[in-house]
DSSP file (Angstrom, degrees, kcal/mol; ACC not computed):
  #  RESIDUE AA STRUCTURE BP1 BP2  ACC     N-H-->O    O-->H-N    N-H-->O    O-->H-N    TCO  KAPPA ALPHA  PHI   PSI    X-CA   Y-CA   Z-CA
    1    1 A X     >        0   0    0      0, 0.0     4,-1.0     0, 0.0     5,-0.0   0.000 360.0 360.0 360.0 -19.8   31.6  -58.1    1.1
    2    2 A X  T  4  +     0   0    0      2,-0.2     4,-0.4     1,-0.1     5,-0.0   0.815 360.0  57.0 -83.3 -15.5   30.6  -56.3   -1.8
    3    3 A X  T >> S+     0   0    0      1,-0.2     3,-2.5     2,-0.2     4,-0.9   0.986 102.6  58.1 -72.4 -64.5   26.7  -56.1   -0.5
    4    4 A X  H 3> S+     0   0    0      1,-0.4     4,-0.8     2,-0.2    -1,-0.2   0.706 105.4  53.1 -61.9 -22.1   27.9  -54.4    2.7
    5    5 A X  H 3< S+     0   0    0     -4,-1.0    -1,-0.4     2,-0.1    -2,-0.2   0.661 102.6  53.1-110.1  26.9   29.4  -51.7    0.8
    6    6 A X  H <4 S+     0   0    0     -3,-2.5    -2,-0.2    -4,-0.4    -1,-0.1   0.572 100.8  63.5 -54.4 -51.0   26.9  -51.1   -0.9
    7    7 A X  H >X S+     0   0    0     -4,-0.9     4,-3.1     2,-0.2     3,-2.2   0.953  99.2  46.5 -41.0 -76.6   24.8  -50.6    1.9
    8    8 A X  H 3X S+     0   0    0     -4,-0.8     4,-2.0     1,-0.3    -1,-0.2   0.672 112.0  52.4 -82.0   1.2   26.1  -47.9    3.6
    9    9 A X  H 3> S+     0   0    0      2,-0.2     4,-0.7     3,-0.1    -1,-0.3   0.340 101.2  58.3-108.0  31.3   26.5  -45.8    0.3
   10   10 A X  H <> S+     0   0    0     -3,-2.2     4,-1.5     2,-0.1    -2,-0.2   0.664 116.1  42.8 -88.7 -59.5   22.8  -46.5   -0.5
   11   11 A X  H  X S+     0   0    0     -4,-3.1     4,-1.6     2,-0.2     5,-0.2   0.990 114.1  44.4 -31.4 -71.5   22.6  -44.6    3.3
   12   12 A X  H >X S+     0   0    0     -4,-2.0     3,-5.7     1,-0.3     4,-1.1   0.913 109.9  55.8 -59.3 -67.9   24.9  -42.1    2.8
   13   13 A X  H 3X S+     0   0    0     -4,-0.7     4,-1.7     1,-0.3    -1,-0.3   0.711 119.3  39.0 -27.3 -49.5   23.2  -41.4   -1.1
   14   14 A X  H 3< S+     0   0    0     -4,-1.5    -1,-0.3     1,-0.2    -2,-0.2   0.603 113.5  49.3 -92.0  -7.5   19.6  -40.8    1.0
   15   15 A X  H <X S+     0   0    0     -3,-5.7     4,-3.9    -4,-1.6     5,-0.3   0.871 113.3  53.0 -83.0 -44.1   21.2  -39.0    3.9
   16   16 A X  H  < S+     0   0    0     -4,-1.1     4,-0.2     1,-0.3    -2,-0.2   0.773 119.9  31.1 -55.7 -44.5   22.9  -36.8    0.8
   17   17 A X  T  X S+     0   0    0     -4,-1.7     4,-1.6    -5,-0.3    -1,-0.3   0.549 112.3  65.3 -96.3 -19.3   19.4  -36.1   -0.8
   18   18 A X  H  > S+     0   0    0     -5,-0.2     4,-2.4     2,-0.2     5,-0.4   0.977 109.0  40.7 -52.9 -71.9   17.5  -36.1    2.5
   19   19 A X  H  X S+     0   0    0     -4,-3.9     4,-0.6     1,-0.2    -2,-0.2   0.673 114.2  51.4 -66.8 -11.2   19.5  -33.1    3.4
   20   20 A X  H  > S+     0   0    0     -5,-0.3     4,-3.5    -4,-0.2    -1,-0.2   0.958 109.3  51.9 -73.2 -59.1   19.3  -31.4    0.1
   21   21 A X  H  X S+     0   0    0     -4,-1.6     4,-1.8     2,-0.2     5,-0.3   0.808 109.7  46.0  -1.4 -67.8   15.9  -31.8    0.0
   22   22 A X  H  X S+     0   0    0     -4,-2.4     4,-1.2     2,-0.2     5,-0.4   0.818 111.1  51.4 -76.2 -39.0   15.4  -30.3    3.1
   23   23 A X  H  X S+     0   0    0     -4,-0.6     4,-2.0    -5,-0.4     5,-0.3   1.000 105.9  62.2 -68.3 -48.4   17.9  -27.3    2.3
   24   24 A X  H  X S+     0   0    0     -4,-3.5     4,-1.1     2,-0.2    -2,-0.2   0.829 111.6  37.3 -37.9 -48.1   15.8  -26.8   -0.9
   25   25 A X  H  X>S+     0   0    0     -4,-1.8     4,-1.8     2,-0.2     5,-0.5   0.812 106.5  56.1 -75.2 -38.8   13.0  -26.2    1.1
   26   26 A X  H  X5S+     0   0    0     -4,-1.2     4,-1.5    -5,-0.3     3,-0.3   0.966 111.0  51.8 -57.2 -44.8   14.0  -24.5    3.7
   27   27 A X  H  X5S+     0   0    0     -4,-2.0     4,-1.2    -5,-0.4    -1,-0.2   0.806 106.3  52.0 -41.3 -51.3   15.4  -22.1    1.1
   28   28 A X  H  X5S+     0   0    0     -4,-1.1     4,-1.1    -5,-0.3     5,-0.4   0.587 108.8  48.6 -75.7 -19.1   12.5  -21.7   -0.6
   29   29 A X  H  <5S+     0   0    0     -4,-1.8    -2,-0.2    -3,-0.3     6,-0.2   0.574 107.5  52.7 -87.9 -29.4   10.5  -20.9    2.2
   30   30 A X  H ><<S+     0   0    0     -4,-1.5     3,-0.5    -5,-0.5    -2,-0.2   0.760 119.8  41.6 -65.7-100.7   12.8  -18.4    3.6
   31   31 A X  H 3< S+     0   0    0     -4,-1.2     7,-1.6     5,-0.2    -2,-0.2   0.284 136.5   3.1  10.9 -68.6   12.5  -17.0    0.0
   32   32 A X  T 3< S+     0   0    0     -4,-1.1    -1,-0.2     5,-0.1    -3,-0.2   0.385  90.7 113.3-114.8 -26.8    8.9  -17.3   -0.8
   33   33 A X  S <  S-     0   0    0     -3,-0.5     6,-0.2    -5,-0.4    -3,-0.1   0.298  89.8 -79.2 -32.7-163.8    7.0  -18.6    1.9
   34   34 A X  S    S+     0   0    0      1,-0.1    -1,-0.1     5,-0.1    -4,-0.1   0.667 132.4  33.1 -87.9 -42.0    4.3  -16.4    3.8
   35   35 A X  S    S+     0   0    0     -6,-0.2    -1,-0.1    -5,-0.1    -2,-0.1   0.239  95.9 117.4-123.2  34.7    7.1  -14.8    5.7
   36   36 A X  S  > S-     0   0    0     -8,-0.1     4,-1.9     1,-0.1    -5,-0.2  -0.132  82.6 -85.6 -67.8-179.2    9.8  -14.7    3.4
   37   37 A X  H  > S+     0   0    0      1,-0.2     4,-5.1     2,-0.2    -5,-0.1   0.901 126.5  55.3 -42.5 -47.1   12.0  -12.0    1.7
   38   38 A X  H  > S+     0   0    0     -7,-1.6     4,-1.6     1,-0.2    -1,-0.2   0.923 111.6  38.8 -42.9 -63.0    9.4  -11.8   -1.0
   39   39 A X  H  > S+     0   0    0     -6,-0.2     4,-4.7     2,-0.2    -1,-0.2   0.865 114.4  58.1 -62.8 -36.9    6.2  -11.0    1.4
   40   40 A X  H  X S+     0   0    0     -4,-1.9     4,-1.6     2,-0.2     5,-0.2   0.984 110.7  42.3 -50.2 -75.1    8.5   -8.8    3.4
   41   41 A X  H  X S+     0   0    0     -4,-5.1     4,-0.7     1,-0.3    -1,-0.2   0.765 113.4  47.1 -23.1 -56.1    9.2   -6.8    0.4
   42   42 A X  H  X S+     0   0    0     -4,-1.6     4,-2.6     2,-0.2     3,-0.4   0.858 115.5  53.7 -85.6 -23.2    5.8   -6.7   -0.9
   43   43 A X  H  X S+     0   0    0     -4,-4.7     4,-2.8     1,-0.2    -2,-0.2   0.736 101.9  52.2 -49.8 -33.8    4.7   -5.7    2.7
   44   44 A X  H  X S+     0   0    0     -4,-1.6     4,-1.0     2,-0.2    -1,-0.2   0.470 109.8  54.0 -73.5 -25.4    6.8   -3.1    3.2
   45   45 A X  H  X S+     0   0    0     -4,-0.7     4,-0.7    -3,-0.4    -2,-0.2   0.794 104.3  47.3 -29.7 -70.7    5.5   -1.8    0.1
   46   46 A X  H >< S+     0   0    0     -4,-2.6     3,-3.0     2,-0.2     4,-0.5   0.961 112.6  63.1 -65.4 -77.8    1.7   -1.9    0.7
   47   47 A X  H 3X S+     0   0    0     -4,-2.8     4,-4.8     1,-0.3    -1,-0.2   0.514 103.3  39.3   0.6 -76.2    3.0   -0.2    4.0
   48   48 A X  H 3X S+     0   0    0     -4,-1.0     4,-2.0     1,-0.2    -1,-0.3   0.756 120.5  53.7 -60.5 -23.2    4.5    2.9    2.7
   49   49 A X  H <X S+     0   0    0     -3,-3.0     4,-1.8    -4,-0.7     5,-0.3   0.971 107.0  44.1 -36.4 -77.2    1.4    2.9    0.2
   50   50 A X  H >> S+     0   0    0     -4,-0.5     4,-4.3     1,-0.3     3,-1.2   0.929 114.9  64.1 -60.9 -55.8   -1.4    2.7    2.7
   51   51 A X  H >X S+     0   0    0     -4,-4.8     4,-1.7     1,-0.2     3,-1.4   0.864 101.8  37.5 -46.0 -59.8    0.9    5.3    4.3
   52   52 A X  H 3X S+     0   0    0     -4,-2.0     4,-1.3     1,-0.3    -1,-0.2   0.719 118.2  57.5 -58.1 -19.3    0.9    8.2    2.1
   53   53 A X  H <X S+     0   0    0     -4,-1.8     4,-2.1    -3,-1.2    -1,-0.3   0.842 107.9  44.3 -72.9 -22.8   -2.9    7.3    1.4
   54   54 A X  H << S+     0   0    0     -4,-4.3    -2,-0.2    -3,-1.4    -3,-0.2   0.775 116.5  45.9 -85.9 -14.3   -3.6    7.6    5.0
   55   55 A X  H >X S+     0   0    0     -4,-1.7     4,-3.2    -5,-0.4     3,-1.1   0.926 114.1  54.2 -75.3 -53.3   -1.3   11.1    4.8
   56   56 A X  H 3X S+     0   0    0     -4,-1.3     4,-2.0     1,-0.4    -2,-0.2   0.863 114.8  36.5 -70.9 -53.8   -3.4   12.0    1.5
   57   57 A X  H 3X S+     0   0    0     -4,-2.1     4,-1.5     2,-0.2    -1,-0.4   0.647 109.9  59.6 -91.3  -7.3   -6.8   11.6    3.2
   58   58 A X  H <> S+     0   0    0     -3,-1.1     4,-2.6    -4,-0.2    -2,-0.3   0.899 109.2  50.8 -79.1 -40.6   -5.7   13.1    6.4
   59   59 A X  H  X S+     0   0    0     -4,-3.2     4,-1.2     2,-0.2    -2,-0.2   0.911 109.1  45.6 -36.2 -65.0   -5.0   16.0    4.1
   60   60 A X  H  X S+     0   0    0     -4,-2.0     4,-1.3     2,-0.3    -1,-0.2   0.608 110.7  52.3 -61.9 -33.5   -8.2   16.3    2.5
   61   61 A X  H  X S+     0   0    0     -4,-1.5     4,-0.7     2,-0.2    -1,-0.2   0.831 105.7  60.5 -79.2 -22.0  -10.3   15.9    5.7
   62   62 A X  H >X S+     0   0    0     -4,-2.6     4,-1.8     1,-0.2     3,-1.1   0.944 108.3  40.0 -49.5 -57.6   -8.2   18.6    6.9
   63   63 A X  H 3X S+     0   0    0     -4,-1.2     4,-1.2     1,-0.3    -1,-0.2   0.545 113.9  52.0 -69.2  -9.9   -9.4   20.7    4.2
   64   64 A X  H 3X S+     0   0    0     -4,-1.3     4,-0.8     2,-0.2    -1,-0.3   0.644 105.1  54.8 -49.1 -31.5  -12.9   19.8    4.3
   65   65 A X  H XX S+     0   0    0     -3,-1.1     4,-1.2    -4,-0.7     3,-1.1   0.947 110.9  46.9-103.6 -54.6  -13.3   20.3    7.6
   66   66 A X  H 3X S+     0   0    0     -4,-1.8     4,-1.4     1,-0.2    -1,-0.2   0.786 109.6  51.6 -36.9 -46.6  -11.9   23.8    7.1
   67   67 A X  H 3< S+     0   0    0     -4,-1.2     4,-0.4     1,-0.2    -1,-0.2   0.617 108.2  48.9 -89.7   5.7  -14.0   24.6    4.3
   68   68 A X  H << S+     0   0    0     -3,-1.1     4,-0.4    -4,-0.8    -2,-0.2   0.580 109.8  55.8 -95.2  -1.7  -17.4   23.5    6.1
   69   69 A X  H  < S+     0   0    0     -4,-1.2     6,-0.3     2,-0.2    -2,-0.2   0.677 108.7  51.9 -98.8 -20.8  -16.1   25.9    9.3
   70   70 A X  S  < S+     0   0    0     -4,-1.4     7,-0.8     1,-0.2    -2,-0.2   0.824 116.4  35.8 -75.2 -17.3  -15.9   28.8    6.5
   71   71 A X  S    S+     0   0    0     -4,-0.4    -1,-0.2     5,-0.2    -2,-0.2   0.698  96.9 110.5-103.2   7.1  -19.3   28.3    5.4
   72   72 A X  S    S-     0   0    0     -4,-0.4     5,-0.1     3,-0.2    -3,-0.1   0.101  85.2-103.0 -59.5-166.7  -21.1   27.3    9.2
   73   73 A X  S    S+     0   0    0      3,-0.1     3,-0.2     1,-0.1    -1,-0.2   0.582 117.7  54.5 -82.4 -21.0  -23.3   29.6   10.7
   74   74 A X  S    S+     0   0    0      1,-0.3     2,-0.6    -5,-0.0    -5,-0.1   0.999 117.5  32.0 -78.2 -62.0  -20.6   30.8   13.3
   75   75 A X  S    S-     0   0    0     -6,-0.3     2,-0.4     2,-0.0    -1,-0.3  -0.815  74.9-171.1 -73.0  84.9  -18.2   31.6   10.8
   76   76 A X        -     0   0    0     -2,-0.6     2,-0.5    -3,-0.2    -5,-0.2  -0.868   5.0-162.5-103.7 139.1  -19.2   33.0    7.2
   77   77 A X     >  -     0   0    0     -7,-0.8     4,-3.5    -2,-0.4     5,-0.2  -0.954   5.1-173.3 -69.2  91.0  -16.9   33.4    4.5
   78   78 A X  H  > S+     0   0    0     -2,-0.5     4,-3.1     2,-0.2    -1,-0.1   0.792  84.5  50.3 -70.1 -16.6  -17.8   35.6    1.7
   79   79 A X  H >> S+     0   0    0      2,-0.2     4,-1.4     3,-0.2     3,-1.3   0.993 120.6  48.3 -92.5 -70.2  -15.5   35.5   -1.0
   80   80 A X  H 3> S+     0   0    0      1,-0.3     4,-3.3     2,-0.2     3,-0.3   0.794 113.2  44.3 -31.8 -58.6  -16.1   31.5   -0.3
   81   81 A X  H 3X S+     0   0    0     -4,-3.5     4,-1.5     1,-0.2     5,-0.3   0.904 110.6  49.1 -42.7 -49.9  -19.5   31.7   -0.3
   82   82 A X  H <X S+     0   0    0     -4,-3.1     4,-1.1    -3,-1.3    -1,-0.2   0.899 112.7  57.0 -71.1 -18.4  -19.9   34.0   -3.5
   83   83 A X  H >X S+     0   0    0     -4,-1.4     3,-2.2    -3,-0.3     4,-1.8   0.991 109.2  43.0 -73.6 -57.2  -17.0   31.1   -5.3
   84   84 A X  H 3X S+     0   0    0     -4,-3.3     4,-0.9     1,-0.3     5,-0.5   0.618 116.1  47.4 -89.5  18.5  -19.3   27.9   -4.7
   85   85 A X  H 3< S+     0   0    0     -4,-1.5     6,-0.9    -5,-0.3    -1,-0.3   0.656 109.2  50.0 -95.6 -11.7  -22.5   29.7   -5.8
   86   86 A X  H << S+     0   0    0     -3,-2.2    -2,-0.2    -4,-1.1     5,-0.2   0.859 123.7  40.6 -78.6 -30.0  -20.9   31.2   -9.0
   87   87 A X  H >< S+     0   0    0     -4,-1.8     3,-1.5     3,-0.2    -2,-0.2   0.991 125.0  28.7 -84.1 -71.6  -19.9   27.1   -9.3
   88   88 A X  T 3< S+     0   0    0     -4,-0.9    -3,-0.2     1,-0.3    -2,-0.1   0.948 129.2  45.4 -78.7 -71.3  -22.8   25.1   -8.2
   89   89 A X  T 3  S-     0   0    0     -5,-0.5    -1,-0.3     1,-0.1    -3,-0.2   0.533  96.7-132.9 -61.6 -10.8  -25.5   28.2   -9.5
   90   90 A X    <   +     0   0    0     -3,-1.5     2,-0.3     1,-0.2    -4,-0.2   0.906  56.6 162.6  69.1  14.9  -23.4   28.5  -12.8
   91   91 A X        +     0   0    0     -6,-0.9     2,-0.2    -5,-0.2    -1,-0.2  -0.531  13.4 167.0 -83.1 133.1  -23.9   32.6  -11.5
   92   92 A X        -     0   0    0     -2,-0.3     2,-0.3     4,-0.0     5,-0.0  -0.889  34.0 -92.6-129.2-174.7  -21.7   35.8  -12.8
   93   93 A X    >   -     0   0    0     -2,-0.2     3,-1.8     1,-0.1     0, 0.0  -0.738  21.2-125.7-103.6 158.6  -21.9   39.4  -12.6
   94   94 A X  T 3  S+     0   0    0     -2,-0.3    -1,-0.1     1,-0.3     0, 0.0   0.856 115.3  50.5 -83.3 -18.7  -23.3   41.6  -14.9
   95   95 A X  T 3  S+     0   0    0      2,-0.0     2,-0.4    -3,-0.0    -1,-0.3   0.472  95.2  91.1 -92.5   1.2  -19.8   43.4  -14.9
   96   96 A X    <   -     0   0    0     -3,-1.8     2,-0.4     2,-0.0    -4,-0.0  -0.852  66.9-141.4-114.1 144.5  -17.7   40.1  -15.6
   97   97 A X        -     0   0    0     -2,-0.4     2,-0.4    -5,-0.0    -3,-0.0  -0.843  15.0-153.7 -83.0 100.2  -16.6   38.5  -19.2
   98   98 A X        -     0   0    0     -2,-0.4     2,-0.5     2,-0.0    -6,-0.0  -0.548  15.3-176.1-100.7 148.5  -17.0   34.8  -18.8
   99   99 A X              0   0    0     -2,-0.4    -2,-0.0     1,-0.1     0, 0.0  -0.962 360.0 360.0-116.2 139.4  -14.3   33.2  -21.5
  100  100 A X              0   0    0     -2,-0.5    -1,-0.1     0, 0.0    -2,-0.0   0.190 360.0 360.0-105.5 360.0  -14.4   29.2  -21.8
């Protein structure tokens, strides 16, 4: 009689660690997995990242786009015009002091 109870807590012990087992993983893949907390997190991250780059550069083409419609042919800007030849041409006026 003592092998038959043995038996079924040689069962229960592997039902006991079967399901721990399985709760271990299952835990750990909620956790860590590919769509766990972890990835969520770090997704939600990059999001807001990538947003505020994609804000950043929407910015910057805005003002590109602005300063190539002051210098077209349709539209001239002088005061623009005379800043990026005093920059790119290194140019001043004979009446200006240039201090570095």
């Amino acid at each position: 009689m003592s092998a038959n109870r043995k038996s079924p807590a040689l069962g229960t012990m592997l039902f006991v660690l079967l399901a721990l087992g399985l709760g271990f993983y299952f835990t750990f893949a909620a956790v860590q997995g590919d769509f766990g907390v972890f990835r969520r997190v770090q997704t939600t991250a990059e999001k807001a990242a990538l947003t505020a780059e994609r804000d950043r550069m929407a910015r910057e083409v805005e003002r590109m786009e602005n300063l190539t419609r002051r210098l077209s042919d349709n539209y001239l800007d002088l005061d623009l015009l005379d800043e990026r030849a005093r920059n790119v041409l290194g140019l001043i006026r004979a009446d200006e002091i240039v201090i570095h």
